[in-house]
N, CA, C and O atoms as a Tinker XYZ file with bonds, in Angstrom:
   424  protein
     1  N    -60.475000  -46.223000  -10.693000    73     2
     2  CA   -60.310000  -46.457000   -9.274000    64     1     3
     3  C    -60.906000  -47.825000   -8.925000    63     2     4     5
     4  O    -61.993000  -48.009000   -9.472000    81     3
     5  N    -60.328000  -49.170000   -7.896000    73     3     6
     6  CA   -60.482000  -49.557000   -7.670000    64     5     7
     7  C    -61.432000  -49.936000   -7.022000    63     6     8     9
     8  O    -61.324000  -49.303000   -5.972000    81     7
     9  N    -63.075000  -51.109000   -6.890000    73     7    10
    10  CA   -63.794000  -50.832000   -6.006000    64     9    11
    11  C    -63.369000  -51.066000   -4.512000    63    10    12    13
    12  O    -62.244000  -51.544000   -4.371000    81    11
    13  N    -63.910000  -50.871000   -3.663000    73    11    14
    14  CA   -63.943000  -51.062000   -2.396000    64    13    15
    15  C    -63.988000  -52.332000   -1.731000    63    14    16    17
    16  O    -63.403000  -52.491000   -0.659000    81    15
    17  N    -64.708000  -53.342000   -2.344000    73    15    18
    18  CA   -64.661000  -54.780000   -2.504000    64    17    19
    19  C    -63.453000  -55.531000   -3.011000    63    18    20    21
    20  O    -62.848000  -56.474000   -2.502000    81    19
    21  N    -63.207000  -54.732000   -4.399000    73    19    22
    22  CA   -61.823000  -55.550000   -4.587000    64    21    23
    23  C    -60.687000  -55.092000   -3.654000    63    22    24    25
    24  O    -59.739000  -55.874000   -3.578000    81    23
    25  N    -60.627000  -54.081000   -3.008000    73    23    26
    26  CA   -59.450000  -53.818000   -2.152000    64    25    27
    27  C    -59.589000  -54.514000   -1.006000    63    26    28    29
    28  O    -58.514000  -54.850000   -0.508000    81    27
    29  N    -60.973000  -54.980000   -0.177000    73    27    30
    30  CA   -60.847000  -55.717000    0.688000    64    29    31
    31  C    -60.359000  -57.381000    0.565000    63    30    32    33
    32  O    -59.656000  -57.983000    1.377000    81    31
    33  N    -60.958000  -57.919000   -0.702000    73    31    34
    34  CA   -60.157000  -58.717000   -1.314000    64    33    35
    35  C    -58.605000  -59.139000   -1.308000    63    34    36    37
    36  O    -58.041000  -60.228000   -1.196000    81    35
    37  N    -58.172000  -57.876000   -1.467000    73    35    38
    38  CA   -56.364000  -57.900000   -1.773000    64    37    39
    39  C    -56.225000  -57.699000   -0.500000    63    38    40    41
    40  O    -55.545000  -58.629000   -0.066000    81    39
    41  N    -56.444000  -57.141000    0.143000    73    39    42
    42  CA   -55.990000  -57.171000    1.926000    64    41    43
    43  C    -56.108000  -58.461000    2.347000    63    42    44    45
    44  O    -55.242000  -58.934000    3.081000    81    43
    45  N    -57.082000  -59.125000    1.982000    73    43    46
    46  CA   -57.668000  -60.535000    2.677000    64    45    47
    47  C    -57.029000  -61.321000    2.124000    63    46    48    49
    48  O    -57.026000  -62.302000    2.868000    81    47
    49  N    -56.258000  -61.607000    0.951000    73    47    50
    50  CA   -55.537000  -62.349000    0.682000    64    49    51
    51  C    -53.873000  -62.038000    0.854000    63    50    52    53
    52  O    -53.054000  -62.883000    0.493000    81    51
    53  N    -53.381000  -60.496000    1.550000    73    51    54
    54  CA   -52.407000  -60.321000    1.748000    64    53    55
    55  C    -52.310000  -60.939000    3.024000    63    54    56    57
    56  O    -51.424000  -61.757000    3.272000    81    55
    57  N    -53.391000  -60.506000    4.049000    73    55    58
    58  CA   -53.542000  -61.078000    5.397000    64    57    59
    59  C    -53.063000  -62.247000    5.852000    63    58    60    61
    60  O    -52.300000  -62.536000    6.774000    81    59
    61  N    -54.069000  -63.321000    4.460000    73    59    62
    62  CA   -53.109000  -64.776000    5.056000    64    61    63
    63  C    -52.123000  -65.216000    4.489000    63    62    64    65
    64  O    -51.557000  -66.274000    4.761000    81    63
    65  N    -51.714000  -64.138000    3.316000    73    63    66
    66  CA   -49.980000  -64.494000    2.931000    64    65    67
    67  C    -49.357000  -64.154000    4.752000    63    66    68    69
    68  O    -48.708000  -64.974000    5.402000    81    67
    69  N    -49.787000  -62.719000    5.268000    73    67    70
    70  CA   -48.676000  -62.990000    6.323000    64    69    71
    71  C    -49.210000  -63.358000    7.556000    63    70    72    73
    72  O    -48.649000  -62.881000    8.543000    81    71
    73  N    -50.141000  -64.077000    7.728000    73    71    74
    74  CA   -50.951000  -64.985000    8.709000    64    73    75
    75  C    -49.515000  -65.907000    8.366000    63    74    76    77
    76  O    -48.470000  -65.692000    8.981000    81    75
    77  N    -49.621000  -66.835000    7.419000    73    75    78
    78  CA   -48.486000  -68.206000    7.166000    64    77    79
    79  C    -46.799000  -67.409000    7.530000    63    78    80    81
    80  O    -45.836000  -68.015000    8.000000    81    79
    81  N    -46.824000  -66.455000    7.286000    73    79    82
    82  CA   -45.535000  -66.135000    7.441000    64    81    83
    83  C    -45.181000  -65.749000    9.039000    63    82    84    85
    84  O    -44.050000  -65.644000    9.513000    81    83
    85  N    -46.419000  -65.573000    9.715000    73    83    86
    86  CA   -46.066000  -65.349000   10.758000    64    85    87
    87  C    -45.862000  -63.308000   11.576000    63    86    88    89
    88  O    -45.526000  -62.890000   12.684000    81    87
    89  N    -46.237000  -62.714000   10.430000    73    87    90
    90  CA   -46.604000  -61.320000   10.187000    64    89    91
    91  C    -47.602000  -60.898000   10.761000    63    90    92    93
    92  O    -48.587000  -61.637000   10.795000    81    91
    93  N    -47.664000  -59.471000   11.443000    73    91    94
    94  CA   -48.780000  -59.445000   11.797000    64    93    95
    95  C    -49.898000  -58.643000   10.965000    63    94    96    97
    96  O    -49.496000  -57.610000   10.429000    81    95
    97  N    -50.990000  -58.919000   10.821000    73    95    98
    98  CA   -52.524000  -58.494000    9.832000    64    97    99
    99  C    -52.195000  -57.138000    9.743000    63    98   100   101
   100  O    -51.668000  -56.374000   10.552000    81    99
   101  N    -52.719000  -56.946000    8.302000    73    99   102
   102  CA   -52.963000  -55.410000    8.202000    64   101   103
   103  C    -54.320000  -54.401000    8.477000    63   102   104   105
   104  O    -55.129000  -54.532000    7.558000    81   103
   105  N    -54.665000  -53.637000    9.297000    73   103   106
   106  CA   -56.086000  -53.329000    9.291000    64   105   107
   107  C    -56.653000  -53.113000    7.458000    63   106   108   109
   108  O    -56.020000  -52.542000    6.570000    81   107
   109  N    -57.697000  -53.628000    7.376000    73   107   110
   110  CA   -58.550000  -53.779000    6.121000    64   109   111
   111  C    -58.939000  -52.014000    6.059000    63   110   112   113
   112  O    -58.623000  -51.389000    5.046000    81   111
   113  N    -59.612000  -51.332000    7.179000    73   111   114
   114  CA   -60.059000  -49.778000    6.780000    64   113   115
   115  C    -58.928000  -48.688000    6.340000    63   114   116   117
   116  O    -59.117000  -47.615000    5.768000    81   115
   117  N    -57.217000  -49.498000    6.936000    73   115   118
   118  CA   -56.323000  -48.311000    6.899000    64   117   119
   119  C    -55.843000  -48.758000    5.280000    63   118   120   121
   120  O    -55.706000  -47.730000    4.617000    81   119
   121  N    -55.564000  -49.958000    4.505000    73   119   122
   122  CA   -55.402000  -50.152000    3.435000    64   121   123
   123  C    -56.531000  -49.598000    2.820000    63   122   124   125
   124  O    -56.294000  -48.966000    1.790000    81   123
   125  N    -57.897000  -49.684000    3.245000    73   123   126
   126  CA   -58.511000  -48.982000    2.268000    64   125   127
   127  C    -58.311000  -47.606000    1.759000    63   126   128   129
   128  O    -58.659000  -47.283000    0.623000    81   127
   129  N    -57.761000  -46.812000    2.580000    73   127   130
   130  CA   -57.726000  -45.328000    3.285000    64   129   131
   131  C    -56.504000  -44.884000    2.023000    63   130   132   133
   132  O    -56.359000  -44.059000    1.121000    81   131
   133  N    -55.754000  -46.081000    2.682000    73   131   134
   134  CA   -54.347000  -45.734000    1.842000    64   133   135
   135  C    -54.258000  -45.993000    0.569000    63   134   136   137
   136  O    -53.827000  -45.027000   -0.061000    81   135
   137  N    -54.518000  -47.010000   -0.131000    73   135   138
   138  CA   -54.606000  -47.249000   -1.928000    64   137   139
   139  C    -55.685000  -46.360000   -2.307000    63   138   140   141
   140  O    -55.861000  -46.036000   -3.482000    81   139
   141  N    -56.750000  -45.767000   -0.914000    73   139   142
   142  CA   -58.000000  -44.753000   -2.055000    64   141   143
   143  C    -56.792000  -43.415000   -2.334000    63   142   144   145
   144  O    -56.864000  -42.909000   -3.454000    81   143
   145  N    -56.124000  -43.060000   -1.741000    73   143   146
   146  CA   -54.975000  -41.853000   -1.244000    64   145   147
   147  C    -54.831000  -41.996000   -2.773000    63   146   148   149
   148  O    -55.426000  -41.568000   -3.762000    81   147
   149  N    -53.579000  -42.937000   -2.472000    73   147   150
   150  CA   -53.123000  -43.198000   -3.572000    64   149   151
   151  C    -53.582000  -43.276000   -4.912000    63   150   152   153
   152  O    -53.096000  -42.477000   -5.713000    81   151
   153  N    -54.105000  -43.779000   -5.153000    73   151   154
   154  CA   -54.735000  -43.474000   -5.858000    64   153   155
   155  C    -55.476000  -42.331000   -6.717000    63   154   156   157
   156  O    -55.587000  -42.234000   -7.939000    81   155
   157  N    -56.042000  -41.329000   -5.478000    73   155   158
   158  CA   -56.545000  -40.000000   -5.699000    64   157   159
   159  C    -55.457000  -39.528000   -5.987000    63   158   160   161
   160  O    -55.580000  -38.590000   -6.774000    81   159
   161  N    -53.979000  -39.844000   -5.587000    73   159   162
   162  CA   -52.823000  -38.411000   -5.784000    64   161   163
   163  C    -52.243000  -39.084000   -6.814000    63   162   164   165
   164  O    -51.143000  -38.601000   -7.081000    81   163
   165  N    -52.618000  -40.230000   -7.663000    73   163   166
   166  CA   -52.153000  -40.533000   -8.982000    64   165   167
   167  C    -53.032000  -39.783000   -9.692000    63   166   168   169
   168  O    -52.686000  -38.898000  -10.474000    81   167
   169  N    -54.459000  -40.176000   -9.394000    73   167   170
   170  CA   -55.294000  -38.987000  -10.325000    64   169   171
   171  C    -55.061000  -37.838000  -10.528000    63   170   172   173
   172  O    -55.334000  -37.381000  -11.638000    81   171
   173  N    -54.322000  -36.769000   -9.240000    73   171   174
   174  CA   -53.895000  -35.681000   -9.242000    64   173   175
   175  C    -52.991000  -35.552000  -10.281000    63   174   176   177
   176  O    -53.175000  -34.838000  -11.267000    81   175
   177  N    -51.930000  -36.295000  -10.052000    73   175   178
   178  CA   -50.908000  -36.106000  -11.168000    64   177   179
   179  C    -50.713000  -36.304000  -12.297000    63   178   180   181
   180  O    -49.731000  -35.754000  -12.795000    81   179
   181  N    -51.503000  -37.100000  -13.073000    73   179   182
   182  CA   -51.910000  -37.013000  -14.182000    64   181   183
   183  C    -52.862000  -36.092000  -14.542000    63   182   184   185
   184  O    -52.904000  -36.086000  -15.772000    81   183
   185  N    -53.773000  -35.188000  -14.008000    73   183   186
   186  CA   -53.957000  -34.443000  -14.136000    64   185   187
   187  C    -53.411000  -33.274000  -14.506000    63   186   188   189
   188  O    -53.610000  -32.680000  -15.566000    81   187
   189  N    -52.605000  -32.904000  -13.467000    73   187   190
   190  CA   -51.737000  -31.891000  -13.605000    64   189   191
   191  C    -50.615000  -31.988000  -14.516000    63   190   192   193
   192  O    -50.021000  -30.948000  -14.800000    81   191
   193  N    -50.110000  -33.478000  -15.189000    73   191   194
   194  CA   -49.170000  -33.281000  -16.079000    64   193   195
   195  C    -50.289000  -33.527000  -17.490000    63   194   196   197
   196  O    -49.859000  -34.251000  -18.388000    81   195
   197  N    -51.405000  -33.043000  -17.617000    73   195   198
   198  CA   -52.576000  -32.758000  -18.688000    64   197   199
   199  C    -52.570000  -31.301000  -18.990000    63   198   200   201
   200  O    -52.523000  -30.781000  -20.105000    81   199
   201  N    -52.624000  -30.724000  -17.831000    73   199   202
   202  CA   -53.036000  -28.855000  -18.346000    64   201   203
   203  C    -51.128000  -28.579000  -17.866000    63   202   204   205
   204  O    -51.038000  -28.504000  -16.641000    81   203
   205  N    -50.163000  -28.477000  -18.362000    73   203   206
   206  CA   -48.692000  -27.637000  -18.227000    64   205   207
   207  C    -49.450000  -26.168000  -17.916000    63   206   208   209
   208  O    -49.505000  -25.519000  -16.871000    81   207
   209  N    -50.008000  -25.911000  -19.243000    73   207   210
   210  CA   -50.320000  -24.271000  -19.473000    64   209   211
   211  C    -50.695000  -23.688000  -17.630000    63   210   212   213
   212  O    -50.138000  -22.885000  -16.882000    81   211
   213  N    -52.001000  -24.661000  -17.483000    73   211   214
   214  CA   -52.439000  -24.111000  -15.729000    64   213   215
   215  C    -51.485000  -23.679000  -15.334000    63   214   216   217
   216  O    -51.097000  -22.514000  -15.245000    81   215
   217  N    -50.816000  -25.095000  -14.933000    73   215   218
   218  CA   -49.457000  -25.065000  -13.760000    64   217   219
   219  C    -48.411000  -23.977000  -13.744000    63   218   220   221
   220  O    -47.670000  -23.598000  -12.837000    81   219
   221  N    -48.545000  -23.598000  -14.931000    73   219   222
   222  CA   -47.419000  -22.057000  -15.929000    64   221   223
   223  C    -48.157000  -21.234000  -15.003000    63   222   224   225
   224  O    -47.440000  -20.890000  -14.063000    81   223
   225  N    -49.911000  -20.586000  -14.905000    73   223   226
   226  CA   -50.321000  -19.667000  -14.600000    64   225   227
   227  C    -50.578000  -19.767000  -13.112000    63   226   228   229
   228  O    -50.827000  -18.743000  -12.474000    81   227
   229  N    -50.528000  -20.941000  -12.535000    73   227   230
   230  CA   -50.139000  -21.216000  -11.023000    64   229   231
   231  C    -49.091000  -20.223000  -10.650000    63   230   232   233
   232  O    -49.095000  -19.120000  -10.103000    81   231
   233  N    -48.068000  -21.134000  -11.219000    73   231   234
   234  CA   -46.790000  -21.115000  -10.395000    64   233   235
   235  C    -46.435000  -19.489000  -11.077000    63   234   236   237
   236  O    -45.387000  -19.036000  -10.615000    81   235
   237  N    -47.122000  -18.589000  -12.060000    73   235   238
   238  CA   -46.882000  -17.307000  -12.353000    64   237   239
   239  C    -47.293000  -16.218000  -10.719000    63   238   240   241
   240  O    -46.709000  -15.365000  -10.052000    81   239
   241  N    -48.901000  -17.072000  -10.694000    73   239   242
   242  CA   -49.338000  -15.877000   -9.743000    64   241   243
   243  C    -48.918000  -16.412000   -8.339000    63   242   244   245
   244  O    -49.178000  -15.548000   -7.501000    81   243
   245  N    -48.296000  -17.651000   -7.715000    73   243   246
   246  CA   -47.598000  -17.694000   -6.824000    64   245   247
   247  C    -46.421000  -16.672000   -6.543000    63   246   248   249
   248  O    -46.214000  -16.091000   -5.478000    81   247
   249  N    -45.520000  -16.548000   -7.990000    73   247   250
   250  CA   -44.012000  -16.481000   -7.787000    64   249   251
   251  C    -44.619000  -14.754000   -7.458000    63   250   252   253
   252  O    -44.235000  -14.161000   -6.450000    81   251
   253  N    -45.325000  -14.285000   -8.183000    73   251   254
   254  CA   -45.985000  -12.639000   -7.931000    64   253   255
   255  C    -46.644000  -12.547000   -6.339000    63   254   256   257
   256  O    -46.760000  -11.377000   -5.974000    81   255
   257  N    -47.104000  -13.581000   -5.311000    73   255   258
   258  CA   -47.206000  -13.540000   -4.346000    64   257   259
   259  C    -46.096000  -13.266000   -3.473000    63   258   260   261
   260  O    -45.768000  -12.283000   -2.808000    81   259
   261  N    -45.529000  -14.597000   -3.691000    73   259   262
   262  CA   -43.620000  -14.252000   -3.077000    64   261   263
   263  C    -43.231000  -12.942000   -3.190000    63   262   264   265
   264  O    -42.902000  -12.360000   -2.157000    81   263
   265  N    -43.202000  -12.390000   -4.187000    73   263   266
   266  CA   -42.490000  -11.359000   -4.835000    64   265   267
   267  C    -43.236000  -10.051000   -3.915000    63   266   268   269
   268  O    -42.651000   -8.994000   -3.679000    81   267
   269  N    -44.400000  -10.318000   -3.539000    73   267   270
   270  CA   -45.303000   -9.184000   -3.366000    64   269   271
   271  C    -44.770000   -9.015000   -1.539000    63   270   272   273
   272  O    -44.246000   -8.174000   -0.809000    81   271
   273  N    -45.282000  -10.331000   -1.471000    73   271   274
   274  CA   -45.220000   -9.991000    0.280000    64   273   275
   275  C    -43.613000  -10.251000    0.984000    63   274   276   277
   276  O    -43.332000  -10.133000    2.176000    81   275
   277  N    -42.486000  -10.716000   -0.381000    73   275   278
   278  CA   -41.289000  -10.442000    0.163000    64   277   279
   279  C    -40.728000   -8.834000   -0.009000    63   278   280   281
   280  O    -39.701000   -8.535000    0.599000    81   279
   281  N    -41.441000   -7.771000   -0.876000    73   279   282
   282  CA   -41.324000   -6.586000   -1.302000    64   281   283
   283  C    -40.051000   -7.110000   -2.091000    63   282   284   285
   284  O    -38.993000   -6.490000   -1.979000    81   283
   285  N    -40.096000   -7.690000   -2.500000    73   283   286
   286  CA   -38.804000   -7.952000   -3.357000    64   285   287
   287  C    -39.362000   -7.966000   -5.663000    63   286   288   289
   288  O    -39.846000   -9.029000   -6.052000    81   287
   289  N    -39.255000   -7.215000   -6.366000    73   287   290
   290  CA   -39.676000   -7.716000   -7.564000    64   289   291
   291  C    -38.745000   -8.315000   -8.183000    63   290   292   293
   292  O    -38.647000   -7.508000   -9.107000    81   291
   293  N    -37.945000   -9.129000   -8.421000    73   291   294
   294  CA   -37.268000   -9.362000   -9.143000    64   293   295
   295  C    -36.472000  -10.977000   -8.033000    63   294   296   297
   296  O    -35.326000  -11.351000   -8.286000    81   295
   297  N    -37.327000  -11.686000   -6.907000    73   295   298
   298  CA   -36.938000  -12.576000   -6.182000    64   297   299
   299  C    -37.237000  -13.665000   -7.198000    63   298   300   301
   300  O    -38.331000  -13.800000   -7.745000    81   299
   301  N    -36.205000  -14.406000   -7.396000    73   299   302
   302  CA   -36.371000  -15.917000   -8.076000    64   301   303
   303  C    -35.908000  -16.783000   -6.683000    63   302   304   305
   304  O    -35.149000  -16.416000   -5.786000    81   303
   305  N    -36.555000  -17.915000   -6.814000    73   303   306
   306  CA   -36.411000  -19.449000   -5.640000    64   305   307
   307  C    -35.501000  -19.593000   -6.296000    63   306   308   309
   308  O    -35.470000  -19.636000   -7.526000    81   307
   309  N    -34.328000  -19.721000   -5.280000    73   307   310
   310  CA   -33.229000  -20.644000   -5.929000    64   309   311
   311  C    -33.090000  -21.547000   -5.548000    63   310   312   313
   312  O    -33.411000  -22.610000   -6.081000    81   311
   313  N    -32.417000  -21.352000   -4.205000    73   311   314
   314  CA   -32.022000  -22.557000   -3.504000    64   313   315
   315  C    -33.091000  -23.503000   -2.942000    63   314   316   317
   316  O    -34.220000  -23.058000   -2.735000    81   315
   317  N    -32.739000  -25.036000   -2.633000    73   315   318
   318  CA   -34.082000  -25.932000   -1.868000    64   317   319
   319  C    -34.842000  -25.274000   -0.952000    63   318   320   321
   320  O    -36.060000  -25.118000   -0.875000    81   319
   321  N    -33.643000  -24.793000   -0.047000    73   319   322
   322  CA   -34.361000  -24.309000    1.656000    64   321   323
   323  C    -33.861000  -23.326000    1.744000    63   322   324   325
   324  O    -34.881000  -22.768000    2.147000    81   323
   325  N    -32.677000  -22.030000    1.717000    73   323   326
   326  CA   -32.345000  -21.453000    2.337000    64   325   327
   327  C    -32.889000  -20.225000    0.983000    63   326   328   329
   328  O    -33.012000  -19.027000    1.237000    81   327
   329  N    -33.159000  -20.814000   -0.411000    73   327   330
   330  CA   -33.222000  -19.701000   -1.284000    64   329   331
   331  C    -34.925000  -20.117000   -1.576000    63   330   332   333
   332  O    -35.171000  -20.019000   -2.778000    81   331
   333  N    -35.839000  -20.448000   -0.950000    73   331   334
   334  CA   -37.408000  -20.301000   -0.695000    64   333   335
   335  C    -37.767000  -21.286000   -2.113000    63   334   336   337
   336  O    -38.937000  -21.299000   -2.496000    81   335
   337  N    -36.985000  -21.896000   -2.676000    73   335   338
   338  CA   -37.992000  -22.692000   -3.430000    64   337   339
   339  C    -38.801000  -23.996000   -3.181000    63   338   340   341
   340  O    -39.775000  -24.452000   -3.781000    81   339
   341  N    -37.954000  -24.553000   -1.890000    73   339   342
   342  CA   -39.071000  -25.619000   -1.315000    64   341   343
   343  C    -40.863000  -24.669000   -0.680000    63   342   344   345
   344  O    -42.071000  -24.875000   -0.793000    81   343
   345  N    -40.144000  -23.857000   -0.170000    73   343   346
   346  CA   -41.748000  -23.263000   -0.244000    64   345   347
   347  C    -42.191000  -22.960000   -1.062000    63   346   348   349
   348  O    -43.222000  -23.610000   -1.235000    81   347
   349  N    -41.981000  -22.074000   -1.991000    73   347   350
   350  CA   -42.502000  -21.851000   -3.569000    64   349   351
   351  C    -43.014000  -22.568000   -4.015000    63   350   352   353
   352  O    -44.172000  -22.245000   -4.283000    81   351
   353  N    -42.497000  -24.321000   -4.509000    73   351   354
   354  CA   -43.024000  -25.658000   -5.204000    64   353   355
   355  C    -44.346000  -26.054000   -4.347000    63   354   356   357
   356  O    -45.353000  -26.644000   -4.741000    81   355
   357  N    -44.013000  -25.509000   -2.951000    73   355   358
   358  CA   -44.989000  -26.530000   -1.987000    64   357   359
   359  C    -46.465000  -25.357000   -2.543000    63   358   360   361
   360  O    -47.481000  -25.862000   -3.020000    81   359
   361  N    -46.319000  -23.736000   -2.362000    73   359   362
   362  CA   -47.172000  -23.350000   -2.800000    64   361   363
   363  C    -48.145000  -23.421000   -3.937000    63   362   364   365
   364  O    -49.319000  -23.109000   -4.134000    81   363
   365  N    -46.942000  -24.084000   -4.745000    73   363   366
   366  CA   -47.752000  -23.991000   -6.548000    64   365   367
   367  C    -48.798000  -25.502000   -6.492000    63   366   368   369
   368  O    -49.920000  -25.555000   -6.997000    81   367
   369  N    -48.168000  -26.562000   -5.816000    73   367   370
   370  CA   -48.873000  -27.965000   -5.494000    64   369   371
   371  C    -50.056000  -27.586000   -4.893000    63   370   372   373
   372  O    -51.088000  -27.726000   -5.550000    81   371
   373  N    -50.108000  -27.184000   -3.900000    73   371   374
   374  CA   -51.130000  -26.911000   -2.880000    64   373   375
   375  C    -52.071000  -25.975000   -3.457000    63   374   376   377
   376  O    -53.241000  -26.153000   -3.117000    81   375
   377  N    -51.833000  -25.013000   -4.256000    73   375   378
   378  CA   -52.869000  -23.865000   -4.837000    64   377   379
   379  C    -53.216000  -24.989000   -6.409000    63   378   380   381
   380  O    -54.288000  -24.606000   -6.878000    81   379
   381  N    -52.712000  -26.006000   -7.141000    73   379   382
   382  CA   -53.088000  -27.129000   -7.625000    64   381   383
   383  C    -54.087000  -28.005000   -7.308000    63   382   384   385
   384  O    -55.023000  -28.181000   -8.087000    81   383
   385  N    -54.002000  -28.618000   -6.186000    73   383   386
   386  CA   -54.591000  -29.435000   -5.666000    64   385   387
   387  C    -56.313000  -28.556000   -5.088000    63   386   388   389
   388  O    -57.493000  -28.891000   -4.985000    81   387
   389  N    -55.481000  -27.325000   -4.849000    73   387   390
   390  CA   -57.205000  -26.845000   -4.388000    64   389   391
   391  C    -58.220000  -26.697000   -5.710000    63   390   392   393
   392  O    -59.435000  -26.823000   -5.861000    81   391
   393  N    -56.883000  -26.302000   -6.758000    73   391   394
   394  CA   -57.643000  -26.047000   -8.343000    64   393   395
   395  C    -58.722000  -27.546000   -8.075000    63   394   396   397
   396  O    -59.949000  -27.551000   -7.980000    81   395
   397  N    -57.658000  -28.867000   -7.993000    73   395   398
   398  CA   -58.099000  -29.878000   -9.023000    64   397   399
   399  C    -59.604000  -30.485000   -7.856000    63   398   400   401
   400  O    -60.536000  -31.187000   -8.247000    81   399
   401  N    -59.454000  -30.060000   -6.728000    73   399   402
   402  CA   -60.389000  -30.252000   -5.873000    64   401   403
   403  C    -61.643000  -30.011000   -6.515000    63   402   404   405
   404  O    -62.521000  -30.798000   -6.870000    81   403
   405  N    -61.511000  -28.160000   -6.632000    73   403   406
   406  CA   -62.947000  -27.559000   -6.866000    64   405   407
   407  C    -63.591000  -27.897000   -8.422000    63   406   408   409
   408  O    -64.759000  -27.567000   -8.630000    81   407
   409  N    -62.679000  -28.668000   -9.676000    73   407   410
   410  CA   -63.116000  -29.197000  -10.324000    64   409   411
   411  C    -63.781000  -30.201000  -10.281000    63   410   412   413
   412  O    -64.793000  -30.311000  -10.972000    81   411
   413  N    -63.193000  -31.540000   -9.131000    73   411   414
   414  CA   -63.902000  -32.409000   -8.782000    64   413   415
   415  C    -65.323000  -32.268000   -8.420000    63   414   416   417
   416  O    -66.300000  -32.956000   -8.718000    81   415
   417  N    -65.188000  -31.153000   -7.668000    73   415   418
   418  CA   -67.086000  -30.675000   -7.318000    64   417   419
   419  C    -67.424000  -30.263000   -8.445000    63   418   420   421
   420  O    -68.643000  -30.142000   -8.314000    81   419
   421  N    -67.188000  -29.980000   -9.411000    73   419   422
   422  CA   -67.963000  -29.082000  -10.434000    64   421   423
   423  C    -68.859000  -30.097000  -11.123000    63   422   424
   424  O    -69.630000  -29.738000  -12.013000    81   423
């Protein structure tokens, strides 16, 4: 991860690239905000494409959630939106991200 210094750096020299161009400044705290993001959700994802196996036992006890509180056993996500797998994916990310969180504290 980048320090905090060098990102104010790259702002400050993006600044008067578009100072000359006639652009207007970028706030220095919201670039910081945003490449730390970024950054963190690159870390995420390399993470998560490190443990497959997890993500297998994620997205197992998700699809058994679905399954549970749709009373349905045998529901597969099919479709994007109308057959629940955009919610499904969004669940398995999000129950991910809380994983890769509480590792971070550990």
């Amino acid at each position: 991860m980048r320090s905090v210094e060098k990102i104010i750096r790259e702002v400050e020299d993006r600044n008067k690239a578009r100072a000359k161009a006639g652009l207007p400044l970028v706030s220095v705290s919201k670039e910081i905000k945003k490449i730390s993001e970024a950054e963190l959700y690159q870390d995420f994802r390399v993470w998560r494409k490190a443990n497959p196996k997890l993500r297998d036992k994620v997205a197992e006890e998700v699809l058994a959630t679905f399954r549970k509180d749709l009373r349905n056993p045998t529901w597969v996500p099919r479709g994007l939106l109308s057959g629940g797998r955009w919610g499904y994916l969004l669940a398995v990310e999000k129950k991910l991200e809380r994983l890769w969180e509480k590792r971070k504290e550990l």
